[in-house]
C-alpha angles and dihedrals in degrees: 000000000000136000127290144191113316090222087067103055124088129180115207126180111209103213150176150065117008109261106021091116110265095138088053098042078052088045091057096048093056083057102048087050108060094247092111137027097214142032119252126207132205092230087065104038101233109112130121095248108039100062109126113104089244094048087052087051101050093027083225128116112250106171127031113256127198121229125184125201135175107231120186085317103321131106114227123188114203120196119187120201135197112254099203112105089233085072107038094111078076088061094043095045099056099020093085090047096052124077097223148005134228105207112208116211120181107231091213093060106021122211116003135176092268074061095048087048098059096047106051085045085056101043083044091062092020092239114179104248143178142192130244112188103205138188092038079152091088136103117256091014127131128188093202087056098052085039089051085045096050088050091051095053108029101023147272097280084068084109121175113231099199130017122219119256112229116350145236116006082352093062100140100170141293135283124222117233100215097032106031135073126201123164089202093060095024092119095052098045084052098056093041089041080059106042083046088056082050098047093047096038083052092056103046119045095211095059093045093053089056095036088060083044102050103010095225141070124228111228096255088050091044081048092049099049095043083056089039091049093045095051091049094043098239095117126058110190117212109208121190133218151088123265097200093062089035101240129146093007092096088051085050093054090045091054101047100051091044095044107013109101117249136236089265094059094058122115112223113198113187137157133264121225081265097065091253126141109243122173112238112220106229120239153170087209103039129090115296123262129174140155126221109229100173139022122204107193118184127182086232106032103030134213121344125187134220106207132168121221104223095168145002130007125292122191148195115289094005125148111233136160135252086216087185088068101019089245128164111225143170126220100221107180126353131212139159111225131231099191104303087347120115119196106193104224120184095221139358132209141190125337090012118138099211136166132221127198139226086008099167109201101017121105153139111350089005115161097220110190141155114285118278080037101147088179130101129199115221118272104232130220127245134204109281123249121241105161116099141178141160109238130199135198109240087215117058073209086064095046093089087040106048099070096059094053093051078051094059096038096056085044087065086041125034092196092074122077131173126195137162104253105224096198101051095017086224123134116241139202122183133190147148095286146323101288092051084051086044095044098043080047085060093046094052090056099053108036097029099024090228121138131197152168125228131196135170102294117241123266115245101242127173140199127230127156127229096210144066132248143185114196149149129245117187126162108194125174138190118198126126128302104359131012147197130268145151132140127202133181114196138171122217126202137154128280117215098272111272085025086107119200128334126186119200122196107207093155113141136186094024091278084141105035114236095238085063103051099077082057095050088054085045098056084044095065108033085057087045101055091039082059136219120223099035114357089273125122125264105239130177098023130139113213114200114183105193106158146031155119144249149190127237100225100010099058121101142166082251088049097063102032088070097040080058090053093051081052093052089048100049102036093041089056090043098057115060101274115193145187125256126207124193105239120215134217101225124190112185114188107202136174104255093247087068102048099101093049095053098037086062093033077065102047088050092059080060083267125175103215106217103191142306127241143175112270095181130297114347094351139104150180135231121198108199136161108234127183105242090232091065105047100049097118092030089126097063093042105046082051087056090048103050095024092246104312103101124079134190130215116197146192139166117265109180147290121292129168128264117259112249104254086037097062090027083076097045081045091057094039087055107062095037087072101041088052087053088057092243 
C-alpha cells in the first residue's frame, strides 16, 4: 500500500456520546470492506477498535484508534473516539487534524453532552460535520423529532439527506432525498428535497443567483452546493439509520466519499519565523508538513507516534525536522494503523493519518517538516484538567520508579499531568476526572508493575497571626564541659497579606553578637515554616529581634537557632494566630434549567457568587469565589448535577482566613495527631 491521489483520501472522526454506537458503525465498515471476515461485538470483546485490556473490561472505548478502508477508490481513514467526558482530550487533540466530523446521536435519547462536546470542538476549528441518527430500530423513537431536536440547537441548516423506510422494529432501510423514489414517503422527500435546494442556494451566491432567478437547481448544481456547504461549513447533513441492523452505514460511506472535502481543499494556516500567519498551499509535491496528535509508548514496543500528513510526501527511512524543538529525526518505518494492527506503507500524502516508530524528541502538538522548514502549525488547546489527587506507590521499591511511568503515561495522554506539590510534598496527578485516573492507575499496573494508592490531596493552608507579641526565647544547657546558651527577645507582628516574611535587626550595643543574628533569622524561619498552630507555614509576618544575651564560652550558632524557635513557638501563639484558605476563582457554564441548583450547590461550599452571564443558547455561566478545600471533588458532583452538561474552569484568587468552626477542627485534628506521635 502506497500512497494515492490525494483527491481520493478522506479523514473522518467518528464522535459523540459514549455508547451510541460509534466502535460498532466503524465494526461494519471494516466488513463491508473486506478488512475483516467477521463481525466483531462489544459484548464480546472482540471488535477492531476496543482492544486495550481496559476497553475489553469496562466494553467502553477509552483512547482514539485510527482505521483505513478502501471505499469505491477512495481511501478513507476512521478514527473512533471515546464519548465520556473523562475522555474528551481524545476529541480536542485530533479534531483540529481531521477534515470532517460524523456526529452520532442515539435516537432513543436524543442529544447528550457527548453531542454538545463534538460540536463545540467542531465549530471551534470549523471542521465540516454531519449527523448520523442511529438506533431508529428502536421502539418510541422518532427520526423527525431528533431531526427537529438537532435544528433547534445547532441551526436550521442541520438538513436530513435520507429519511428511514418503516420504523421501529420495521425499519427496513433508508431512502435517499435527492436518488430514491418512494410513493409511500413522496410528500416528505419533497419537503426535505426543498428545504435541501434552500439550504445549498443559501451557501453558495451563485446558486442562489440562479436559483431567484429559476427557481429551481439542476442535480449536478444541487451536488455541487451540498459539497460546497459541507466544505464551508454552512450545511450540516442528518442521516438516518441503525448500525446494528446495518442499515444506512453503506449510504454514509457513499456520501462521504462523493460530498466530504479532500485533503487538497483544506486551508493550512501556519506561522513564519516572524510569528505571522501565512496560508501553506497544500501538495503532493511540496515540502513535507505534518502535526503529531497522539503518542503510544510501551515498555516493549516503544513509542509510537500518530501523526497527520498536511502537506507533501514522507517516506520510509527519510531524515525530517521537528521544527517545534529544533530536533533532527528519522522516519524509520512507516504504517497506518487498523486497531493493533500496523500496515507498513513506504510513503504517506496528504490527508494520511500515519504512525512512526522509536521517534526520540518528537510529542504531543509537534510540527514535524522536511528538513530547512522555518513554519510551525498551531499548537492546539486541549480541555483543562481539574481533577487532583496525591498518589503513592504501595511498595517504598516502586518510589524511584513511579515518577518515570506517570512520565510515559502523560506522554500517551496530554491530559494527564503529574508534579511534586511544594507546599503540601505530596505527589500529584491530575487529570479530566476519576475513571481517566482510574483507568491511567490500571495501566500503570499492568504495563509498568507499579502499584499505588491515591487520596484527596492536601490543601495548601497556611498560618499568619492578627495580633501583635513581645517574648523571650532563651535555650540554655548544662552538660559537661561546654553548654548551650543564647537568649533572644523578639517582637512579632503581621506583615500586609502576600508581603511574605521580614526580619528586622534592631539590636544595639552587641547584646546579641553580630556573627549570631543570621542564625537567629535562620531559626525564625525554619520554625516558621514548620509551623506552629496546625503544620502549616507562617506567612506575612515581620520579626524584629531587638534584645538579648550571650555567654562568653556557651553560645553558639545552634544555640540561638533554637532560642529563635522557642520564640517562634511562644509569639506566634500569643498573638492571634489564625488559619488561611486559598481561595479559587471558580466559572461554571451550565445549561439554564440548573442554575438554581448550582447556585445554591455554591453557596453552600461557603461560595460568593460574583455574578451570572449568557454563554450562548440555553446556557449560562456562573463566576463564583470558592475555598480550594471544598471544591476538591467538584468535578464528579457538578456531573452529577447537570448530568454531564455542565463544565468548570478554575484558578487560584487569593488567600483569606478560615472561618473560625471551620479551623477550630484542622486545629484539633492537629494535635490529635501530634499527640499520637504521628
Amino acid at each position: 500500500m502506497g500512497t494515492v491521489d490525494a483527491g481520493k483520501v478522506r479523514n473522518v472522526g467518528i464522535v459523540g456520546h459514549g455508547g451510541v454506537g460509534k466502535t460498532m458503525f466503524i465494526e461494519h465498515v471494516l466488513h463491508a470492506a473486506g478488512k475483516t471476515t467477521r463481525l466483531g461485538s462489544i459484548a464480546d470483546s472482540n471488535t477492531v477498535g476496543d482492544y486495550l485490556e481496559e476497553e475489553k473490561q469496562r466494553k467502553q472505548t477509552i483512547a482514539m484508534k485510527l482505521m483505513h478502508v478502501d471505499w469505491k477508490g477512495v481511501r478513507v481513514h476512521l478514527v473512533d473516539h471515546p464519548g465520556y467526558a473523562d475522555f474528551l482530550g481524545e476529541v480536542a487533540a485530533s479534531t483540529p487534524l481531521l477534515d470532517a466530523l460524523i456526529i452520532m446521536v442515539d435516537a432513543t435519547t436524543g442529544i447528550q453532552v457527548g453531542t454538545d462536546h463534538a460540536i463545540k470542538y467542531a465549530n471551534l476549528h470549523k471542521i465540516p460535520h454531519a449527523f448520523f441518527v442511529n438506533k431508529l430500530d428502536r421502539e418510541h423513537t422518532s427520526f423527525t423529532a431528533i431531526v427537529e431536536q438537532l435544528r433547534e440547537a445547532y441551526g436550521s441548516h442541520c438538513i436530513p439527506l435520507d429519511v428511514p423506510v418503516g420504523s421501529a422494529a420495521n425499519l427496513k432501510g433508508v431512502a435517499n432525498i435527492l436518488k430514491d423514489q418512494s410513493a409511500e414517503l413522496a410528500d416528505e422527500i419533497e419537503a426535505l428535497k426543498n428545504s435541501l435546494v434552500d439550504a445549498v442556494a443559501e451557501s453558495d451566491d451563485a446558486l442562489l443567483e440562479k436559483f431567484l432567478e429559476t427557481g429551481a437547481l439542476s442535480q449536478d448544481e444541487i451536488a455541487h452546493g451540498i459539497h460546497h456547504g459541507i466544505e464551508m461549513d454552512e450545511l450540516m447533513p442528518i442521516f438516518a439509520g441503525s448500525v446494528e441492523k446495518n442499515i444506512g452505514v453503506n449510504e454514509l460511506m457513499d456520501f462521504i466519499v462523493e460530498y466530504f472535502p479532500t485533503p487538497l481543499e483544506r486551508h493550512v494556516i501556519a506561522k513564519n519565523g516572524k510569528e505571522e500567519d501565512i496560508e501553506v498551499k497544500v501538495s503532493v509535491d511540496g515540502p513535507f508538513l505534518g502535526q503529531v496528535f497522539r503518542s503510544v509508548v510501551d515498555p516493549y514496543v516503544g513509542h509510537l507516534t500518530y501523526f497527520r500528513v498536511l502537506s507533501g510526501t514522507l517516506r520510509e527511512d527519510t531524515d525530517f525536522l521537528n521544527v517545534s524543538n529544533g530536533s533532527k529525526e528519522r522516519t524509520g518505518k512507516l504504517f497506518m494503523m487498523c486497531g493493533k494492527e500496523q500496515v507498513a506503507v513506504p510513503a504517506v500524502g496528504p490527508g494520511d493519518l500515519a504512525a512512526m516508530t522509536k521517534l526520540k524528541h518528537t510529542h504531543f502538538g509537534d510540527t514535524i517538516a522536511a528538513p530547512g522548514t522555518a513554519i510551525t502549525l498551531p499548537r492546539h488547546p486541549l480541555p483543562e484538567s481539574m481533577v487532583k489527587l496525591a498518589i503513592f506507590p504501595k511498595s517504598r521499591a516502586d518510589e524511584d520508579k513511579i515518577g518515570e511511568a506517570l512520565h510515559h503515561l502523560a506522554e500517551e495522554d496530554p491530559t494527564f499531568s503529574h508534579y511534586r506539590d511544594p507546599a503540601t510534598h505530596e505527589h500529584i496527578v491530575k487529570g479530566m476526572g476519576d475513571l481517566q485516573l482510574d483507568i491511567l492507575l490500571d495501566r500503570m499496573k499492568r504495563k509498568f508493575h507499579i502499584e499505588a494508592t491515591t487520596q484527596p490531596p492536601k490543601v495548601a493552608l497556611k498560618e499568619t497571626i492578627k495580633g501583635k507579641s513581645d517574648v523571650q526565647g532563651k535555650h540554655k544547657k548544662q552538660s559537661g564541659g561546654h553548654g548551650q546558651y543564647g537568649d533572644v527577645h523578639i517582637r512579632f507582628s503581621p506583615n500586609e497579606r502576600g508581603g511574605g516574611y521580614k526580619f528586622v535587626d534592631s539590636v544595639v550595643g552587641g547584646v546579641v553578637p553580630r556573627q549570631f543574628i543570621p542564625h537567629v533569622d535562620k531559626g525564625c524561619q525554619d520554625s516558621l515554616e514548620r509551623g506552629v498552630i496546625a503544620g502549616y507555614p507562617v506567612v506575612d509576618v515581620v520579626v524584629d529581634l531587638y534584645y538579648g544575651s550571650y555567654h562568653d564560652v556557651d553560645s553558639s550558632e545552634m544555640a540561638f537557632k533554637i532560642a529563635a524557635s522557642l520564640a517562634v513557638q511562644k509569639g506566634i501563639r500569643e498573638a492571634r494566630p489564625c488559619l488561611l484558605e486559598p481561595i479559587m476563582e471558580i466559572s461554571v457554564t451550565i445549561p439554564d434549567e440548573c442554575m438554581g441548583d448550582i447556585n445554591g450547590d455554591l453557596n453552600g461550599r461557603r461560595g460568593r457568587i460574583l455574578g451570572m452571564e449568557p454563554a450562548g443558547p440555553g446556557r449560562q455561566t456562573i463566576r463564583a469565589l470558592v475555598p480550594e478545600s471544598e471544591i476538591l471533588r467538584y468535578s464528579t458532583d457538578l456531573r452529577s448535577k447537570t448530568g454531564g452538561r455542565g463544565s468548570y474552569e478554575l484558578k487560584f484568587d487569593h488567600y483569606e482566613e478560615v472561618p473560625e468552626h471551620v479551623a477550630s477542627g484542622i486545629i484539633a485534628e492537629y494535635e490529635k495527631r501530634r499527640a499520637a506521635g504521628e
